[in-house]
Steps between C-alpha positions, in 0.01 A plus 500: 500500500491362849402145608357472819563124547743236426190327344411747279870577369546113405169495293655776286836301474323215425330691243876531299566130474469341184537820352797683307680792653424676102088407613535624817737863344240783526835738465703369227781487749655175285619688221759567636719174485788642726269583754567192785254619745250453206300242602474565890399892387215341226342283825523834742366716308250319244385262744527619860490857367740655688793732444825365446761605813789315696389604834618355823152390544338183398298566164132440656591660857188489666493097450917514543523314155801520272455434142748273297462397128802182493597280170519137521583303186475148354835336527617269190441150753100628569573627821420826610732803642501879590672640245649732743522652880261682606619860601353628743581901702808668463738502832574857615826344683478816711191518651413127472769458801272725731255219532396134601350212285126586575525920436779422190433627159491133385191423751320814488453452093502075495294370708240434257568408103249497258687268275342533135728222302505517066729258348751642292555313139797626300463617149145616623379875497479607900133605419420143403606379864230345657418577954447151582459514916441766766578384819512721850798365606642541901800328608477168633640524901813298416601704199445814702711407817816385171389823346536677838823354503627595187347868510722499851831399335429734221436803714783354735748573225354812432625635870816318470623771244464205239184632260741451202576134590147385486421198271223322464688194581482596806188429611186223417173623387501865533763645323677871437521507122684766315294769381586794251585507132856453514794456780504884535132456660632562851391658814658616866488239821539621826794372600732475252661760277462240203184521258288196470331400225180565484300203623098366542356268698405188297347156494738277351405347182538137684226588736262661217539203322379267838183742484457397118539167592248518758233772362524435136576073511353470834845269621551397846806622697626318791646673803783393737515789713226628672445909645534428889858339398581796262425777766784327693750376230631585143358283197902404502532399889165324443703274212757439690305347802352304222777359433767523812398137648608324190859652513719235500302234343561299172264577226412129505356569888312788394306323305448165733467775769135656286453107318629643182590223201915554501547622118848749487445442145127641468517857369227588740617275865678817643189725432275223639739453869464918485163523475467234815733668701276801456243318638275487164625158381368454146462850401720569188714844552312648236166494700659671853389812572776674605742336239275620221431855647884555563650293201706260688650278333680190668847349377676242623823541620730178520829612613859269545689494782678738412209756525464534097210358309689258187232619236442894438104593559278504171220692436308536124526389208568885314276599221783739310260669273360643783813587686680648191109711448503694851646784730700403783247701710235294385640166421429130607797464690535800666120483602586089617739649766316798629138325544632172614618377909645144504475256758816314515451157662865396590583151547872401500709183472768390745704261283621560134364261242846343516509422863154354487284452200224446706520820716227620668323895473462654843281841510644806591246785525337758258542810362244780371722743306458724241770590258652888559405735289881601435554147343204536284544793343934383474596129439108413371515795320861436330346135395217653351693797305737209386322239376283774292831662391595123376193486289424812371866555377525171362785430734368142638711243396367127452735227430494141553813257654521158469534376877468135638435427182173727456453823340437757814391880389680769658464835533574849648241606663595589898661253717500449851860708483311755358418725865455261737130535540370396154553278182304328243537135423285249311181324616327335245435132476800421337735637259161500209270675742592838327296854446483753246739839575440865340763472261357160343751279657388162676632483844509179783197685776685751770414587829648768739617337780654642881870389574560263744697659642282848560234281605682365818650800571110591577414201700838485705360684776268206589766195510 
């Protein structure tokens, strides 16, 4: 069936919420539970009554409308999430380097989403799933000039030779996700000898969940940058100006400098000076646009003199019924790396504690990085394979020492000798705060943590 306008294809999408994909099923397509295309198929073909293809095309050509059926989920604190990217066109790495931006492959079948979102509930039949929003969706004219950027580094690498070095760290909303069944999914680039894996144009799961956010809870997001400075500069070189006059000062006259309460002890005063060097003072990170849509995380950096932070960097508490449950391909951790840029805010001190207990922190820059893929899938994968080997071979040892005259638990899980990237340590409360493992042991709450040491070999470049 053809729609002749945009107004008459949204009444029929409209026509699909509140309704179950097994309602809407004219075909009996979801029988087939191994069938992942399942649910996007039941809403072509039973609903917009078309025939299922993968052509180059948008799906409603005449009105240059793609359609995408995309998951969000209920997360276990109420908030809501995409429960994954959303994948968009395959990359034909050798043709897709015969054209600009505005004639790519990317452009030509994007333009225009018809977003049609279902929340996914686990332990619930797909044909139960409820559509709960259609929206036409174009792109915003900041995210297009960041999305213009990243579809420019990704086809940049493309005519370096480098198709097999892409990584969706690379880049901020649109990404180049992998794309094929296995690793032997691979296809020829033009100028390298070296297959590529396979690879698709995505959405990445941080920016579908910004578009929950805003379609589904109707949430605010704030913007720093604005699309007349991103046609000139990189989200990164716009951070950086953001940030560049305050080199040099003490964290203390940051905070005079925006009239800031002085509190290095409040979880939440770093976040609060970022957020007013941004220029959006009182906006939590949480609620900035391009934060949320590219899942940058800050972390605060407080190096010694000597260029090394004292403490290692923590991140979550771990959950190790889940991490002992999954694949490394799809696991937590692996996942935490891959989706996630960090926006190191580096202050550093000039004195050691012993030369002056009341030293002073003097700001040193930023840093947007992303960890390499190579580390991920080596020294975070050789934490993950050993701390499951440690519990699902009963090999974790627990004992407890008697040490200034307390009792202190001690264990073997890794240790920051371990590779120099990675090691787990405790972080609970105190030595009673303790968690449930596999096995049935009690254990003091772990979290993975970065080495110092790895982390100011990344920020060394900016002292």
């Amino acid at each position: 069936m053809i729609y002749e306008t945009m107004e008459e294809l949204m009444e029929k999408a409209k026509e699909a919420e509140g309704k179950t994909f097994g309602e809407i099923d004219k075909h009996d397509r979801l029988h087939n539970k191994k069938s992942k295309g399942g649910l996007g198929q039941v809403v072509e073909e039973s609903l917009f009554e078309y025939t299922v293809n993968s052509d180059t095309k948008p799906d409603f050509e005449n009105l240059g409308v793609e359609l995408k059926v995309t998951p969000f989920r209920k997360n276990k604190n109420g908030t809501l999430s995409a429960k994954e990217r959303l994948v968009l066109n395959i990359i034909n790495f050798m043709e897709e380097v015969k054209y600009e931006f505005d004639t790519s492959s990317f452009w030509r079948k994007n333009q225009k989403l018809l977003l049609m979102f279902y929340e996914w509930v686990p332990e619930v039949d797909r044909k139960d799933y409820s559509i709960f929003k259609s929206v036409l969706y174009t792109f915003p004219e900041a995210d297009l000039e960041i999305i213009k950027q990243d579809w420019e580094l990704i086809v940049g690498k493309i005519r370096a030779g480098k198709a097999h070095e892409l990584s969706e760290g690379d880049t901020v909303y649109l990404g180049a996700a992998t794309k094929g069944s296995s690793k032997s999914s691979v296809r020829e680039q033009p100028y390298s000898e070296i297959k590529a894996m396979q690879r698709a144009y995505s959405l990445k799961q941080s920016y579908m969940t910004a578009l929950v956010r805003k379609y589904i809870k109707n949430e605010d997001l704030v913007q720093f940058a604005n699309a007349e400075e991103l046609k000139q500069k990189s989200l990164q070189d716009i951070l950086q100006d953001k940030f560049a006059p305050f080199i040099g000062m003490t964290d203390k006259e940051m905070a005079e400098h925006h009239g800031i309460a002085y509190n290095i002890k409040s979880k939440s005063f770093v976040a609060t000076v970022v957020s007013a060097l941004l220029g959006i003072k009182g906006t939590k990170l949480e609620q900035i646009e391009e934060f949320s849509k590219a899942n940058i995380q800050f972390k605060t950096v407080r190096l010694e003199p000597n260029g090394i932070p004292k403490e290692s960097m923590s991140f979550e508490n771990i959950d190790f019924n889940e991490w002992t449950s999954e694949e490394w391909e799809d696991s937590y951790l692996r996942n935490r790396f891959y989706d996630t840029k960090f926006l190191f805010v580096v202050f550093q001190y000039k004195e050691t504690k012993n030369e002056n207990p009341n030293r002073e922190l003097y700001f040193k820059g930023i840093k947007l990085w992303n960890m390499p893929e190579s580390t991920i899938e080596t020294e975070i994968r050789e934490l993950w394979e050993e701390v499951n080997k440690l519990i699902n071979e009963d090999e974790l040892k627990i004992e407890y020492v008697k040490r200034g005259g307390k009792m202190v638990e001690k264990n073997n899980f890794p240790k920051s000798n371990f590779n120099g990237v990675t090691h787990l340590r405790p972080k609970g409360r105190d030595g009673s705060d303790k968690v449930d493992l596999p096995n049935g042991k009690r254990i003091t709450k772990q979290c993975y943590w970065l080495n110092n040491t790895y982390v100011a070999e990344i920020v060394k470049d900016i002292l």
